[in-house]
N, C-alpha and C positions, 0 to 999 in steps of 0.2 A: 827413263821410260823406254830407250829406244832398246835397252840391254833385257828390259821387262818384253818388249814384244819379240825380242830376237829370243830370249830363252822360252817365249811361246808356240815360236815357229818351230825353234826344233823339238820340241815338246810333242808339238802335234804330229811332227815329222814332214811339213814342208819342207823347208831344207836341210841338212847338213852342217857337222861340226867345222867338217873345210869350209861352206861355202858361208858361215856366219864368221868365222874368222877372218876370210879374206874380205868381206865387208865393213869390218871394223875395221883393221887395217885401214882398208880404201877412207872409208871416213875420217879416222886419224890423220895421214898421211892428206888428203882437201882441206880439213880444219887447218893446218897446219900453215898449207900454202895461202887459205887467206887473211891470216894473223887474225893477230887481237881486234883490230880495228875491224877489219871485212867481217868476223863474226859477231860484233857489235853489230854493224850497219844492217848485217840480215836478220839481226833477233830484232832492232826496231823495224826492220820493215815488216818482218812477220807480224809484230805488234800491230804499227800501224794498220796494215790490212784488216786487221782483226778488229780493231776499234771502226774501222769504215766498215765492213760486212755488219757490224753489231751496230752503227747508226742506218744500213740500211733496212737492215731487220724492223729496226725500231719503226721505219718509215713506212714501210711493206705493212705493219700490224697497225698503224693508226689508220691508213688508208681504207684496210679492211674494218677498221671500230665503223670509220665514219661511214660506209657504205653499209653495215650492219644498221645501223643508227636512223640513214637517210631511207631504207626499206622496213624497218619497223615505225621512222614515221609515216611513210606513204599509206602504209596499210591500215593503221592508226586513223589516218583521215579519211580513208575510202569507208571505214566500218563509220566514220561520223555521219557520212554525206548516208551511207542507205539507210543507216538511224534516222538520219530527219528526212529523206523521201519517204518510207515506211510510215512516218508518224504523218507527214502532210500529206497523206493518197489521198485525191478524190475517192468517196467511197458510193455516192452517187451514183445509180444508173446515169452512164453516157453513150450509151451502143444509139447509135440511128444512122439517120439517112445521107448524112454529108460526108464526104470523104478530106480530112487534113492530111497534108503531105507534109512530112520532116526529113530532114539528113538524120542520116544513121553517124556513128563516129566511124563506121568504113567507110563513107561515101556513098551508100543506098540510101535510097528515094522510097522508103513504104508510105501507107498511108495508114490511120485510123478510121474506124471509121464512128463519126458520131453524130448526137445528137445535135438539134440549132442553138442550144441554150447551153451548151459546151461551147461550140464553136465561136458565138458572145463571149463567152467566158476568157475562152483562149486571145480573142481578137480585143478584149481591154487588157489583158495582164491578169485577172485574178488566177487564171491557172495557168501552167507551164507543162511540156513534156521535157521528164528527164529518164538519161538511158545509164543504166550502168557500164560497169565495162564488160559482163557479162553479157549485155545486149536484152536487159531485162527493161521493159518501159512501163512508166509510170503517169498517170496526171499526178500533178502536186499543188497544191494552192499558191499563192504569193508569197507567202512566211519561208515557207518551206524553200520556195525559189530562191526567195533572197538571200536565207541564211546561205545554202546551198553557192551559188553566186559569189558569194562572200570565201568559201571556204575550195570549190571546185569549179570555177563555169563551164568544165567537159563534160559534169555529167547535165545540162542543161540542152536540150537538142530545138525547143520552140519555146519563146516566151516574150512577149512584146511588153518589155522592161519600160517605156514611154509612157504608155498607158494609166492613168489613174484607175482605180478598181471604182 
C-alpha cells in the first residue's frame, strides 16, 4: 500500500523520483533498526488501537440509537397526552364571572376566567386545567386527567385529585 500511494504521489507530481526514494530508504533502513520483534509490537499496537477506536465507535452509535429511541418516545407520549386532552375538552360554555388562577409550566400566574358551575367543577375534581408544552390550555374532565396523570402529570397545571366528582 505504501508503494501504492508513493507511485500516486509521483503520479500526481507531489514529489519526486529522489525524494520517494530516499523515503523508502529512510523506511528500510527504521524497519531495520527495530527488528522483527519492534515491528511485531507496532503492527499489534496499531491493531489494538484499531480494535479500541472500533469498540468506541460502536459505543458513540448505541448511545446515539438510544437517544434517537428516548426522543421518538418522548414525542410518541406527548402526541398521546394531546390525543386525550383533545378528546376530554370541556366543550361547554365556561366563560363568566370568576377569575381561577394556575401556574403556567414557566412560572406565570394567569388566570381564566369562568363560570360558578366550572369553578364547582374545578373545586371537586371533575375538571382539570391542562397546558401543553406549547402553552395551549385546556379544561379536561376527570378521565381525561387521570389517564393524563398516569402517562404526563406536566401537562396537568389545576386539578384537585382528592375530591370525589
Amino acid at each position: 500500500m505504501a508503494n501504492s500511494l508513493r507511485d500516486q504521489l509521483l503520479k500526481a507530481g507531489v514529489v519526486d523520483k529522489k525524494a520517494a526514494a530516499r523515503a523508502a530508504h529512510d523506511q528500510r533502513v527504521e524497519n531495520k533498526a527495530k527488528g522483527r520483534e519492534g515491528l511485531q509490537a507496532e503492527k499489534a499496537a496499531r491493531e489494538a488501537k484499531a480494535e479500541e477506536d472500533l469498540k468506541a465507535q460502536r459505543a458513540r452509535d448505541k448511545e446515539r440509537e438510544r437517544q434517537r429511541k428516548a426522543e421518538q418516545e418522548a414525542r410518541d407520549q406527548a402526541f398521546r397526552v394531546a390525543q386525550i386532552a383533545d378528546t376530554g375538552t370541556y366543550n361547554k360554555r365556561w366563560n363568566g364571572p370568576r377569575m381561577f388562577y394556575y401556574e403556567t409550566r414557566d412560572g406565570r400566574v394567569p388566570y381564566l376566567e369562568i363560570s360558578d358551575e366550572v369553578q364547582g367543577m374545578l373545586e371537586r375534581g371533575s375538571l382539570a386545567i391542562a397546558e401543553s408544552p406549547e402553552g395551549d390550555v385546556k379544561l379536561i374532565d376527570r378521565e381525561a386527567a387521570e389517564r393524563i396523570a398516569a402517562i404526563d402529570g406536566e401537562w396537568l397545571r389545576a386539578w384537585n385529585r382528592r375530591s370525589v366528582a
